[in-house]
RONUTOR-299632 format. One line per field, with one value per residue: residue in one letter; residue number from 1; x, y, z of N, C-alpha, C, O in turn. Coordinates in steps of 0.2 Angstrom, whole numbers, plus 5000, padded with zeros to 4 digits. Layout:
// RONUTOR-299632
vofi: A:...
marlo: NUM:...
neast: X:...
nnorth: Y:...
nup: Z:...
caeast: X:...
canorth: Y:...
caup: Z:...
ceast: X:...
cnorth: Y:...
cup: Z:...
oeast: X:...
onorth: Y:...
oup: Z:...
This chain:
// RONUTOR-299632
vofi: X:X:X:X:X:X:X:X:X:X:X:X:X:X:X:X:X:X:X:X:X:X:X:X:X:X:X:X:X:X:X:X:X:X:X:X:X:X:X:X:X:X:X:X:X:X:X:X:X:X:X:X:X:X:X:X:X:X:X:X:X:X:X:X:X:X:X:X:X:X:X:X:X:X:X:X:X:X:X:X:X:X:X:X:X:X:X:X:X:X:X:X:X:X:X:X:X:X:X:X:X:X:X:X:X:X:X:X:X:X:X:X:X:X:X:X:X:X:X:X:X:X:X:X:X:X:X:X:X:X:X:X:X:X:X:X:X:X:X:X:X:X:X:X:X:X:X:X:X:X:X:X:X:X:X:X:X:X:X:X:X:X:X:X:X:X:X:X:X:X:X:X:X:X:X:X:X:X:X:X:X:X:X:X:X:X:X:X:X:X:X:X:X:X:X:X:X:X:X:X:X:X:X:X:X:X:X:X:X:X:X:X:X:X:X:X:X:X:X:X:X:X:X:X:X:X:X:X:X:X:X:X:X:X:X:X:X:X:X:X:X:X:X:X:X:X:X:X:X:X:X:X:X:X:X:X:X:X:X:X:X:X:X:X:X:X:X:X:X:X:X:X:X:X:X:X:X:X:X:X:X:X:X:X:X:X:X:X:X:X:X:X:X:X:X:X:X:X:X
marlo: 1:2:3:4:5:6:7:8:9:10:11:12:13:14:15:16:17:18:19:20:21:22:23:24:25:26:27:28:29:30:31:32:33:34:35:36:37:38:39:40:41:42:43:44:45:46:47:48:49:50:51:52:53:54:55:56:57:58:59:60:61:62:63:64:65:66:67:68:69:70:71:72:73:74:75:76:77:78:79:80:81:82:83:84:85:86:87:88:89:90:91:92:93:94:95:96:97:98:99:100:101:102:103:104:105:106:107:108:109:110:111:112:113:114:115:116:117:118:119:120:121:122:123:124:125:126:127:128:129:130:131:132:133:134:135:136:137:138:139:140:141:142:143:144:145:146:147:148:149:150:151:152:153:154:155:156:157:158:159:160:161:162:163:164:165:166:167:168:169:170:171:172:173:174:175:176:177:178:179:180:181:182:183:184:185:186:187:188:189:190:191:192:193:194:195:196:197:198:199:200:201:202:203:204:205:206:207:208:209:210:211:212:213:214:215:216:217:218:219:220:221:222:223:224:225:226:227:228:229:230:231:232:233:234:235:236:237:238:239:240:241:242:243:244:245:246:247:248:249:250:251:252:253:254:255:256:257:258:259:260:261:262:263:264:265:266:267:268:269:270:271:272:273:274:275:276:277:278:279:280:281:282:283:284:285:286:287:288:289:290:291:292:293:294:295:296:297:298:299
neast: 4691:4700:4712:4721:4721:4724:4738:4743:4744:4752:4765:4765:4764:4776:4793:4805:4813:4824:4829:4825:4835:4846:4843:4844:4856:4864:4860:4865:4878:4881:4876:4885:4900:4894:4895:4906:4912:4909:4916:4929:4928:4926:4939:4949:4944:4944:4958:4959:4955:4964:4974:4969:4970:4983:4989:4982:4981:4980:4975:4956:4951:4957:4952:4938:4935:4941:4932:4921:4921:4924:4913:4903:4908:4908:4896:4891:4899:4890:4879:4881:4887:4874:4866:4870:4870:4857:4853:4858:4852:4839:4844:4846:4834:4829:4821:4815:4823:4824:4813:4809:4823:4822:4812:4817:4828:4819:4815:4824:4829:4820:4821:4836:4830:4824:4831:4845:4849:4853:4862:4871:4877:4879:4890:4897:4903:4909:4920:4926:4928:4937:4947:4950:4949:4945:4941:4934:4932:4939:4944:4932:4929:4915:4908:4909:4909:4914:4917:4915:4918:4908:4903:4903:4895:4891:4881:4879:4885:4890:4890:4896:4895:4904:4897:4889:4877:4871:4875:4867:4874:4872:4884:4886:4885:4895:4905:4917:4927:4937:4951:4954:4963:4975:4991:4999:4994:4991:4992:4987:4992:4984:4990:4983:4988:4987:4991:5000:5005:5022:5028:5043:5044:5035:5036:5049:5042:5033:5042:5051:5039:5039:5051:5052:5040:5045:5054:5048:5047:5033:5027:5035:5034:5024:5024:5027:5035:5047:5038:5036:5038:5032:5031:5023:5010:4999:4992:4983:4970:4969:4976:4988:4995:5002:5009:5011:5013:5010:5013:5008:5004:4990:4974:4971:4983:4986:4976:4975:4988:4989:4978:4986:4997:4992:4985:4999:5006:4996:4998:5011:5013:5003:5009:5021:5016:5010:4996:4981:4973:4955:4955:4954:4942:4947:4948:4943:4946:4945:4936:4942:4935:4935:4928:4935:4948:4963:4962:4966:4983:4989:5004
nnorth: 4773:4760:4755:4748:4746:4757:4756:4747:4754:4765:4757:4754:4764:4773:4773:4763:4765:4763:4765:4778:4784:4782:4789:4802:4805:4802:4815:4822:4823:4825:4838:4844:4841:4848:4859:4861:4862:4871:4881:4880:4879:4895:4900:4897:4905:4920:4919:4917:4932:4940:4938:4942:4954:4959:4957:4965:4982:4990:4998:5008:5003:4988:4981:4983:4976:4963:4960:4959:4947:4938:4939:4932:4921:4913:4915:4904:4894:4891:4887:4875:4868:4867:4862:4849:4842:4845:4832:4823:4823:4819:4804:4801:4799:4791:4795:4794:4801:4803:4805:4818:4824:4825:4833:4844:4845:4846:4861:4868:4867:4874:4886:4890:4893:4903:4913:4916:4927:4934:4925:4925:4940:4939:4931:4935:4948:4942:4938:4951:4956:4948:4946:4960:4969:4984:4996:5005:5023:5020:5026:5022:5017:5011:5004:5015:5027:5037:5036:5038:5025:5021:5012:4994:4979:4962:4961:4971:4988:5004:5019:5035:5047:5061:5073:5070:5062:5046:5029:5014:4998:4981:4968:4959:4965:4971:4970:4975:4983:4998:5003:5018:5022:5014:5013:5024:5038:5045:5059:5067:5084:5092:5105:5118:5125:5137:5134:5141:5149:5151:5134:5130:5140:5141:5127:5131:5139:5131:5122:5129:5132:5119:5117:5128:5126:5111:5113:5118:5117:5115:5108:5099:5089:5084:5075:5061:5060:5071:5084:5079:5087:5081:5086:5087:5082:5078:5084:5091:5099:5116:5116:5112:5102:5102:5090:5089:5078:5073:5064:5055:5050:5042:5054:5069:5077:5073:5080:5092:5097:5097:5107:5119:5117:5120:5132:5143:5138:5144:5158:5160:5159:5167:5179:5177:5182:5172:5167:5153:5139:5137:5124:5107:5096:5089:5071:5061:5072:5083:5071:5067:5069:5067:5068:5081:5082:5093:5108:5115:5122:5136:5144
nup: 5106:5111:5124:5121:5107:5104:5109:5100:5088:5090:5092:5080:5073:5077:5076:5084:5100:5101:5087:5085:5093:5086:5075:5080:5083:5073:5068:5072:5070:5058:5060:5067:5059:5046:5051:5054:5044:5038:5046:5042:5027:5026:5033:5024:5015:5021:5021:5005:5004:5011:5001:4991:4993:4995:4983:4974:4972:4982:4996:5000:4989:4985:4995:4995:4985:4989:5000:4992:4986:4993:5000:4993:4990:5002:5003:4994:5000:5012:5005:4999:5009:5018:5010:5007:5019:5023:5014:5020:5031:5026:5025:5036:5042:5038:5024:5010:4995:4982:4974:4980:4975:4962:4958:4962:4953:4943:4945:4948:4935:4926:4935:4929:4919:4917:4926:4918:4912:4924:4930:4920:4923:4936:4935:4927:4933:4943:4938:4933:4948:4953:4944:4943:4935:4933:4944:4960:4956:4946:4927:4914:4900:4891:4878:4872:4875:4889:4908:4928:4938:4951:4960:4961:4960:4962:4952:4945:4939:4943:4935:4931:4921:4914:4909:4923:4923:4931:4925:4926:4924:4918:4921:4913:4900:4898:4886:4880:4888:4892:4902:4908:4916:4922:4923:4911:4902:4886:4877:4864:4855:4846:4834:4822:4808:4794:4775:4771:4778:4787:4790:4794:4803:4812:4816:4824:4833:4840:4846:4853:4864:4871:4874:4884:4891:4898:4905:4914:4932:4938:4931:4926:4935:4935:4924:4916:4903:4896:4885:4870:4851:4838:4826:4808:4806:4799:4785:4772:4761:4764:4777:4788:4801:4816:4830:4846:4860:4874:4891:4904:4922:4924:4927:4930:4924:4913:4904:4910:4906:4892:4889:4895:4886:4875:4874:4878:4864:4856:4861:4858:4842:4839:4845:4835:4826:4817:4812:4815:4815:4817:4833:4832:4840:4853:4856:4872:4879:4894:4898:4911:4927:4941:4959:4968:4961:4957:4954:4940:4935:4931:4923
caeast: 4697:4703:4720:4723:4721:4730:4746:4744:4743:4758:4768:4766:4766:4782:4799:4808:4815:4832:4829:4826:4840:4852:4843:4847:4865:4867:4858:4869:4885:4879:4875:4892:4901:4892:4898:4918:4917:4909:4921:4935:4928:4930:4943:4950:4939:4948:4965:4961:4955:4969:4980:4968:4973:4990:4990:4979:4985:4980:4970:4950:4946:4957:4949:4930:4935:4941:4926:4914:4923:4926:4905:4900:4912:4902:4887:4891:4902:4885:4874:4882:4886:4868:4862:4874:4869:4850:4851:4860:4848:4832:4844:4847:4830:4824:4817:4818:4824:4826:4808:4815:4829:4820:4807:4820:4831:4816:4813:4830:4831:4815:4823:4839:4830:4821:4837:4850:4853:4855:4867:4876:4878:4885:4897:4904:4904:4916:4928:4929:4934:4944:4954:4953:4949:4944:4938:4929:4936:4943:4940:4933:4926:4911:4902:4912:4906:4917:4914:4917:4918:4906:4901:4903:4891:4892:4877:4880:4891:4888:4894:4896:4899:4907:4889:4885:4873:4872:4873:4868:4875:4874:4891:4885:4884:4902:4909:4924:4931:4943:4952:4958:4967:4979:4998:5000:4991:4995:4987:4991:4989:4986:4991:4981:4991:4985:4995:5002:5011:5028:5029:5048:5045:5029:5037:5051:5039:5032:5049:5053:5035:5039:5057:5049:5037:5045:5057:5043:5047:5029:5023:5042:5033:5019:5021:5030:5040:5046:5033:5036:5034:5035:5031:5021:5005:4994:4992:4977:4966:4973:4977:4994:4992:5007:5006:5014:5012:5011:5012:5007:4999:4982:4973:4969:4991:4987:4974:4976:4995:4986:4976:4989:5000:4990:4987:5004:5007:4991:5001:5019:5010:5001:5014:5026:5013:5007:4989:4982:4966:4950:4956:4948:4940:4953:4948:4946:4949:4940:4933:4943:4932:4935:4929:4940:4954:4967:4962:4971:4986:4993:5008
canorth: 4769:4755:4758:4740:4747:4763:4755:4744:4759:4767:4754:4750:4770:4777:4770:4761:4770:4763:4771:4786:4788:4781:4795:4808:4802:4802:4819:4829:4822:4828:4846:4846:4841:4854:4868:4861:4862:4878:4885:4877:4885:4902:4902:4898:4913:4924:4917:4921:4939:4944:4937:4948:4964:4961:4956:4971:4990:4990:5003:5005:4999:4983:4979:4983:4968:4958:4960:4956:4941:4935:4934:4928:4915:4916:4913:4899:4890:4892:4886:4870:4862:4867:4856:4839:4841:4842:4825:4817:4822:4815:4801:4797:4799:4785:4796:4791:4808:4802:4811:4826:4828:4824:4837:4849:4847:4850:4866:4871:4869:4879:4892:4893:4895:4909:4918:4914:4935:4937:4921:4929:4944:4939:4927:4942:4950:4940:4938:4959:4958:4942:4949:4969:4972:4991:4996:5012:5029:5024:5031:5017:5019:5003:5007:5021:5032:5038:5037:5037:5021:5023:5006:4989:4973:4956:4962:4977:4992:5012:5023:5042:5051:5068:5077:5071:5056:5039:5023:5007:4992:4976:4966:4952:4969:4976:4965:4976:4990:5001:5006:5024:5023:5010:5013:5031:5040:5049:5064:5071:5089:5095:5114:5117:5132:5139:5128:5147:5151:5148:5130:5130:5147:5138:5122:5130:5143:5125:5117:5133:5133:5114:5119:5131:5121:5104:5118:5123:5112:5116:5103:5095:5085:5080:5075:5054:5061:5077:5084:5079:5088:5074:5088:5089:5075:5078:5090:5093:5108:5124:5119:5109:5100:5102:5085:5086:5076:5074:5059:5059:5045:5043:5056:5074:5077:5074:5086:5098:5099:5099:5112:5123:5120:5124:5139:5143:5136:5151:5163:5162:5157:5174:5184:5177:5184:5166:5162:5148:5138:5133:5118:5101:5093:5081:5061:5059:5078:5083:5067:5066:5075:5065:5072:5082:5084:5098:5112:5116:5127:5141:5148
caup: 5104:5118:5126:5119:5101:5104:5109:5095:5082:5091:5090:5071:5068:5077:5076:5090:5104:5098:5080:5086:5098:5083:5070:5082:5084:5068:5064:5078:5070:5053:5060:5069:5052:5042:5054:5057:5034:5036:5047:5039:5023:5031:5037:5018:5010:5023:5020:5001:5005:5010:4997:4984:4994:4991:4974:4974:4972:4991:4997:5000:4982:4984:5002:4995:4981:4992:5004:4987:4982:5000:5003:4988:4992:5007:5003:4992:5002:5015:5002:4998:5017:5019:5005:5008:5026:5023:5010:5023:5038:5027:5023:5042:5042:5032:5019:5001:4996:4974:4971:4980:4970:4954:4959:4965:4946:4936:4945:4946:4926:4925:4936:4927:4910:4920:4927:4915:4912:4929:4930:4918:4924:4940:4934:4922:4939:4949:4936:4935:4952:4953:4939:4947:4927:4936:4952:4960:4954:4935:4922:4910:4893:4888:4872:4866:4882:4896:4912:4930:4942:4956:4962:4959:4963:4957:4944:4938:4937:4942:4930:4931:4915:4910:4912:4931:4921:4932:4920:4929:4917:4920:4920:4908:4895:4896:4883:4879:4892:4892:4908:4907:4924:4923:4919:4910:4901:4882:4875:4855:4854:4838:4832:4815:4806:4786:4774:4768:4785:4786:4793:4800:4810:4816:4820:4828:4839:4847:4850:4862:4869:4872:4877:4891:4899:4903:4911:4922:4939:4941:4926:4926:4941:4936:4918:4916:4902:4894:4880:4863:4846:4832:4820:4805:4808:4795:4777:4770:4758:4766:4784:4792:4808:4819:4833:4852:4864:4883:4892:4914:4925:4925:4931:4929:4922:4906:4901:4912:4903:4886:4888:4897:4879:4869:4877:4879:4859:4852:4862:4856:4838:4838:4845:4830:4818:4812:4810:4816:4810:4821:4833:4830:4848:4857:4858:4877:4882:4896:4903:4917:4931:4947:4964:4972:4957:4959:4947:4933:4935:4924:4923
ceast: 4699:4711:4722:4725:4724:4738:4747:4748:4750:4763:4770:4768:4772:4788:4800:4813:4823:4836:4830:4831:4848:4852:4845:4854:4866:4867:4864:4876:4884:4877:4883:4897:4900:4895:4904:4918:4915:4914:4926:4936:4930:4934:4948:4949:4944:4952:4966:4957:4960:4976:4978:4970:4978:4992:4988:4985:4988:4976:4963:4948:4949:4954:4941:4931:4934:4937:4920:4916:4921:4917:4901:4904:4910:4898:4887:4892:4894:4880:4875:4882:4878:4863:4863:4871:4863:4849:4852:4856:4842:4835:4845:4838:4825:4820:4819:4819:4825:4821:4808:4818:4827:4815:4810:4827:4826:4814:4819:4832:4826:4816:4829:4836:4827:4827:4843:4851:4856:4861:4874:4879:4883:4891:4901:4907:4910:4920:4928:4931:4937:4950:4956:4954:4948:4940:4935:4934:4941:4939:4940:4930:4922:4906:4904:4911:4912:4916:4916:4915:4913:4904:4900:4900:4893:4889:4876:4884:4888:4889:4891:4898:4901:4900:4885:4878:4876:4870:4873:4868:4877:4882:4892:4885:4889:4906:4917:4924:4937:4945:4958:4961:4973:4986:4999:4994:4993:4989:4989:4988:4991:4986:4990:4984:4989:4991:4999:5009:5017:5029:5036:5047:5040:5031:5043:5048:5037:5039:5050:5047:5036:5043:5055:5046:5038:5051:5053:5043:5039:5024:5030:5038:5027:5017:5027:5036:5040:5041:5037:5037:5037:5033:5024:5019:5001:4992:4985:4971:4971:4978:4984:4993:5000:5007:5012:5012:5015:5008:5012:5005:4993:4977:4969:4975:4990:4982:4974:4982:4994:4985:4981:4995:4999:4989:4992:5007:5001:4995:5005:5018:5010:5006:5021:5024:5009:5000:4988:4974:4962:4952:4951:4947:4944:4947:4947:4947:4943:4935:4933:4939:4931:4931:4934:4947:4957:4966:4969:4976:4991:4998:5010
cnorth: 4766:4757:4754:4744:4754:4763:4752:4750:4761:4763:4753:4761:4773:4771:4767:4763:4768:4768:4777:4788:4788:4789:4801:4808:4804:4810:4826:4827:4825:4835:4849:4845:4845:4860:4868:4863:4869:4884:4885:4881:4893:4904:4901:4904:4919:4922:4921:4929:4943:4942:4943:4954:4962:4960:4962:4978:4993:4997:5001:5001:4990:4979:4978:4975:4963:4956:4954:4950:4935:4932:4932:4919:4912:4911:4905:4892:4887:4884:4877:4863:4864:4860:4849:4838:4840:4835:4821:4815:4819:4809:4796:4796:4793:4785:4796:4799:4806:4806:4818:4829:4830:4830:4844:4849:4848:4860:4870:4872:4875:4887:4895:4897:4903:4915:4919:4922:4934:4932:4923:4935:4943:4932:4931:4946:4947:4940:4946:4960:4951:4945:4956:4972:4980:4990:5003:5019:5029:5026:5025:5020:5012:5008:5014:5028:5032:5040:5035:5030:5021:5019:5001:4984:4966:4957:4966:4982:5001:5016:5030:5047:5058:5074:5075:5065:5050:5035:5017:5002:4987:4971:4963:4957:4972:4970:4967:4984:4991:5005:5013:5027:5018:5012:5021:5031:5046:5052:5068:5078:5093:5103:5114:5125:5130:5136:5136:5148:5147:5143:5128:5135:5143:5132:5124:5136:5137:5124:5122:5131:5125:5115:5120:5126:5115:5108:5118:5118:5110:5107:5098:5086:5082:5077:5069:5057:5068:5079:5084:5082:5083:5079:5089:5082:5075:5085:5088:5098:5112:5125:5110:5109:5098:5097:5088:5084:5072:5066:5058:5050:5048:5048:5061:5079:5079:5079:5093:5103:5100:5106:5117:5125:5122:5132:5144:5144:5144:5157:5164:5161:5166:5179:5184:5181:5178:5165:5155:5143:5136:5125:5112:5100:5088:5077:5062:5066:5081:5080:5065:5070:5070:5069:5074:5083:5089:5102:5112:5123:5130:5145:5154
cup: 5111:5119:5121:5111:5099:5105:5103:5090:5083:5091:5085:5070:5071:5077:5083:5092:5102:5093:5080:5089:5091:5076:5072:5083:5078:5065:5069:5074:5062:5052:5064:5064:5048:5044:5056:5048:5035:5038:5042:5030:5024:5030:5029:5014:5012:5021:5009:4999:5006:5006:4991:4987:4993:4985:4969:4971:4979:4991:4997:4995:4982:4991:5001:4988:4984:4998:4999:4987:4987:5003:4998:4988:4998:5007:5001:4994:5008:5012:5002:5004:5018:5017:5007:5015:5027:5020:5016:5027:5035:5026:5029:5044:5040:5028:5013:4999:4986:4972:4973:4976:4963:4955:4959:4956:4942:4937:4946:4937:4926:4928:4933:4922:4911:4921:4925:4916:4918:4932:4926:4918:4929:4940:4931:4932:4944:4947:4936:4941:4954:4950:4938:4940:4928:4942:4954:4961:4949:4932:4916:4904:4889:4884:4870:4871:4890:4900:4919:4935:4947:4963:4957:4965:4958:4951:4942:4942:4938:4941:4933:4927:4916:4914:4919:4930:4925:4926:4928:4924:4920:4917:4916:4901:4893:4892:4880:4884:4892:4896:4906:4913:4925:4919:4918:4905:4894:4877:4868:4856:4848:4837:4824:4814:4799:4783:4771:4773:4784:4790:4797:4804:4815:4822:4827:4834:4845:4850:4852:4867:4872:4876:4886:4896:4901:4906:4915:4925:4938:4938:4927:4932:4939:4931:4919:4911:4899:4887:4875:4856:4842:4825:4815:4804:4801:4789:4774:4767:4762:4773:4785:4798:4811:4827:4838:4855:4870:4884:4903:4917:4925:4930:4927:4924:4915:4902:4902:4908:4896:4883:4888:4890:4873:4870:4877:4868:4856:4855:4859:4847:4836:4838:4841:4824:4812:4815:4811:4815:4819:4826:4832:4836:4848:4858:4866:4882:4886:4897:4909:4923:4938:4953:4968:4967:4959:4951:4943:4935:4929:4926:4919
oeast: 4700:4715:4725:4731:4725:4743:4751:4754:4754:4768:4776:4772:4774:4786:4796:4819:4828:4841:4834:4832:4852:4856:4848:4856:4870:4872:4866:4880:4890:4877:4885:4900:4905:4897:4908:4923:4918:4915:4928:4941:4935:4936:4952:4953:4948:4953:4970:4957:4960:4981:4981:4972:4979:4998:4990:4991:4992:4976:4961:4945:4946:4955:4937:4927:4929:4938:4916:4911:4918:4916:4897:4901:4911:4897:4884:4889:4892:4879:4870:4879:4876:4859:4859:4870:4862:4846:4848:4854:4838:4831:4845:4837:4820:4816:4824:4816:4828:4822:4808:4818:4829:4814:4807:4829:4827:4813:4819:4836:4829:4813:4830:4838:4828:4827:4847:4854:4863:4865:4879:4884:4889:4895:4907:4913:4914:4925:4933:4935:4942:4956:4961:4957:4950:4936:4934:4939:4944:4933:4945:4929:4925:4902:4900:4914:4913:4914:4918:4908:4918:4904:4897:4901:4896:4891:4874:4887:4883:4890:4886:4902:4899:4899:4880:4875:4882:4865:4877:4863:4881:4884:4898:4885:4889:4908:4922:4921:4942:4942:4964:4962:4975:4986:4999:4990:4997:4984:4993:4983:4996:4981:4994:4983:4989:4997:5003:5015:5018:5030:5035:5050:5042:5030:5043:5052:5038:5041:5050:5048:5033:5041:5055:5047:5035:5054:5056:5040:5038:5020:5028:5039:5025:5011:5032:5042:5035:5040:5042:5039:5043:5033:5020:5022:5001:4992:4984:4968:4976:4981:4983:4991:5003:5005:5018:5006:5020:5004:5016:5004:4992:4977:4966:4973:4992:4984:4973:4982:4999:4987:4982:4997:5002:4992:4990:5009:5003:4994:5005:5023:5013:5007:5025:5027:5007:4999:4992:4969:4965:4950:4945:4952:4944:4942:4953:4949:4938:4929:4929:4940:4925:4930:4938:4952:4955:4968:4975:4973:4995:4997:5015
onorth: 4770:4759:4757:4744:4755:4766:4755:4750:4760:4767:4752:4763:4778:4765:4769:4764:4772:4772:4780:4794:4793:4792:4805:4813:4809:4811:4832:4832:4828:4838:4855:4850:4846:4864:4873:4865:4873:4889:4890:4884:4896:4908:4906:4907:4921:4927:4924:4931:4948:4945:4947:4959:4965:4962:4964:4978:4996:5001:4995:4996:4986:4973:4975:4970:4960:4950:4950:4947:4930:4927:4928:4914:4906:4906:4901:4887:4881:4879:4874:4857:4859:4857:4844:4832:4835:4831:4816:4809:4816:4805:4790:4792:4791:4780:4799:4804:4811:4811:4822:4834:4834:4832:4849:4855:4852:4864:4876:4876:4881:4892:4901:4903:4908:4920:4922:4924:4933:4934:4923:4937:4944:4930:4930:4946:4950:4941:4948:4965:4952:4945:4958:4977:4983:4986:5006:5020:5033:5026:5024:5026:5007:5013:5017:5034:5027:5046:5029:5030:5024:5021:5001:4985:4966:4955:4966:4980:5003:5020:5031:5051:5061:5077:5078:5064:5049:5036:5016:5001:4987:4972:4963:4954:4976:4965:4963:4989:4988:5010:5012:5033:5018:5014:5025:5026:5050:5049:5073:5079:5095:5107:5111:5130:5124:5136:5133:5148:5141:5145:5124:5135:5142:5131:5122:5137:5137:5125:5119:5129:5126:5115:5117:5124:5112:5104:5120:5114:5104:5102:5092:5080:5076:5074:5070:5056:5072:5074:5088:5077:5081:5076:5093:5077:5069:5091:5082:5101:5109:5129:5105:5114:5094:5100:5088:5086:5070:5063:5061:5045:5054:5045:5060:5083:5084:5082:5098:5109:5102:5109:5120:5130:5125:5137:5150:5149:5149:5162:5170:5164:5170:5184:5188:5182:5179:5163:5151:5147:5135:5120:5113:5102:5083:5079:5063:5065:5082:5083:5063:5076:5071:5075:5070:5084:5092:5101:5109:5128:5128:5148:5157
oup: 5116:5115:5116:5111:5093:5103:5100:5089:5079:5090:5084:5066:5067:5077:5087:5089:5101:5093:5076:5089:5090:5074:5068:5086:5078:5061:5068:5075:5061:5046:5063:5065:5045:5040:5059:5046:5033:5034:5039:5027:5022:5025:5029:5011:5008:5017:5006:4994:5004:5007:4987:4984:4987:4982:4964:4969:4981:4987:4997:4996:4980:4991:5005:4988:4984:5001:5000:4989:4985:5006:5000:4987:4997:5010:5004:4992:5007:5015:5004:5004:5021:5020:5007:5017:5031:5023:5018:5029:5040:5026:5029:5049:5042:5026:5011:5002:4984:4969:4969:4974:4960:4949:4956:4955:4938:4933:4945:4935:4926:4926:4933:4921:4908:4917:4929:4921:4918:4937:4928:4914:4928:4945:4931:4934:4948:4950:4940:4942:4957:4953:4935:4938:4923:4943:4949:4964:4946:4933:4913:4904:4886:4885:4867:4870:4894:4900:4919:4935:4951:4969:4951:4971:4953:4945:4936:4947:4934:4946:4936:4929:4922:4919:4920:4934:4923:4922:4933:4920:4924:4911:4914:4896:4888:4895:4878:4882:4891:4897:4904:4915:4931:4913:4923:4903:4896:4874:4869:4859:4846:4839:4820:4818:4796:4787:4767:4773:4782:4796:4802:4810:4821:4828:4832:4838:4851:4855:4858:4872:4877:4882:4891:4901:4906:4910:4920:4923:4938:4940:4928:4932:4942:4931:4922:4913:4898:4884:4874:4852:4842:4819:4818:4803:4799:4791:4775:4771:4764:4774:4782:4801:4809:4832:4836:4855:4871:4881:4907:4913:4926:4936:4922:4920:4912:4897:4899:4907:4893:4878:4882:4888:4868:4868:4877:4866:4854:4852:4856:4845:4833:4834:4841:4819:4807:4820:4809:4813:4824:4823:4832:4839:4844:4861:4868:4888:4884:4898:4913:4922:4941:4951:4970:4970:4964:4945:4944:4936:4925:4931:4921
């Protein structure tokens, strides 16, 4: 090849020295732009990080949300100055970029249809912690199954039931939860006595044993209000079901305080001379099993 016909070529095939100084002009002012929104993004994400701690409960568990929220917000935020910043650099470019796009929607359809579960998954996911619907360490109940918190992701949820069994469920499949940690917590305890036995002796052996223990300082403190008896709950064939109940914050309070009256209730029962029938299994008794709970105390 002749010089003569290699300048040519270069001439006709690169841009002019102009072009190129204006594309790169253009291309730095559009990388410098990308990264003042991305800051500026930031620096928003942070600013609503710390509004979800204090809307929060506050503590590790509202500090680990507002980490999750904060990088998915993150990333997002990432994703998108990335994207306008590239159209524009092919469009300083002088590159038709319409069969890109058109290229780049048919396979983004093809990938939603692909990963819708998993779209739905983490869109359940952010609004569970957006809206702090529960966090790590309640005690939830999905699918009739209680169980406790262990970790949360945008896509799924790491459960810990009663038995020491992990569940991994994704987020898109908790369609109703029940949080057993919010607010208080209220527990029926039922005293099944033969429908023979004298039912006023009965009922008034509870009303002391109730008397006695919201006297006990011990319980006085850990229980939201004093215990109940509401009496004669249920009649039926042979046996009379006598209902108190205890009322605690969420925790370990309210069964522990169950137990201890029923306990308490079969003593003062027995030593009246009343018979008392088989109890039936409590709803909910003996799920709570945190680590680290404060045993059960007897007085």
């Amino acid at each position: 090849m002749t010089p003569h016909l290699a300048w040519i070529l270069a001439t006709r095939l690169l841009p002019e020295s102009s072009k190129v100084f204006d594309a790169g002009l253009r291309i730095a002012v559009i990388v410098a732009l990308a990264f003042l929104a991305q800051r500026l993004l930031f620096a928003l994400v942070a600013r609503l990080e710390r509004l979800v701690v204090r809307a929060g409960p506050g503590g590790p568990p509202s500090e680990s949300r507002a980490r999750t929220v904060g990088g998915i917000l993150r990333s997002l935020c990432t994703v998108s100055v990335a994207g306008f910043a590239l159209i524009h650099v092919f469009v300083a470019l002088g590159v038709d970029i319409r069969p890109l796009l058109a290229g780049a929607g048919i396979v983004g359809v093809a990938l939603g249809f692909g990963a819708q579960t998993v779209v739905r998954d983490v869109i359940a996911g952010v609004f569970i912690l957006a809206e702090n619907q529960f966090g790590v360490g309640d005690l939830i109940e999905v699918g009739g199954r209680a169980a406790t918190v262990e970790s949360i992701t945008v896509r799924s949820t790491r459960l810990r039931d009663f038995n020491g069994y992990v569940h991994f469920v994704p987020n898109g499949e908790m369609k109703i939860v029940t949080n057993r940690s919010r607010g208080w917590n209220r527990l029926a305890v039922d005293i099944v006595v033969p429908a023979d036995q004298d039912l006023e002796r009965a009922l008034e052996v509870c009303r002391k044993v109730v008397g006695i223990m919201n006297a006990d300082p011990l319980w006085k403190e850990r229980l939201l209000d004093p215990i109940e008896l509401w009496g004669v709950e249920a009649q039926g064939g042979n046996e009379v079901s006598l209902r108190m109940v205890v009322r605690a914050e969420p925790g370990p309070d309210v069964p522990e305080a169950a137990r201890e009256l029923r306990r308490r209730a079969h003593r003062a029962l027995s030593e009246a001379g009343l018979r008392i029938s088989t109890l039936p299994p409590v709803p909910g008794a003996g799920t709570w099993n945190p680590p680290g709970a404060p045993p059960t105390r007897h007085v």
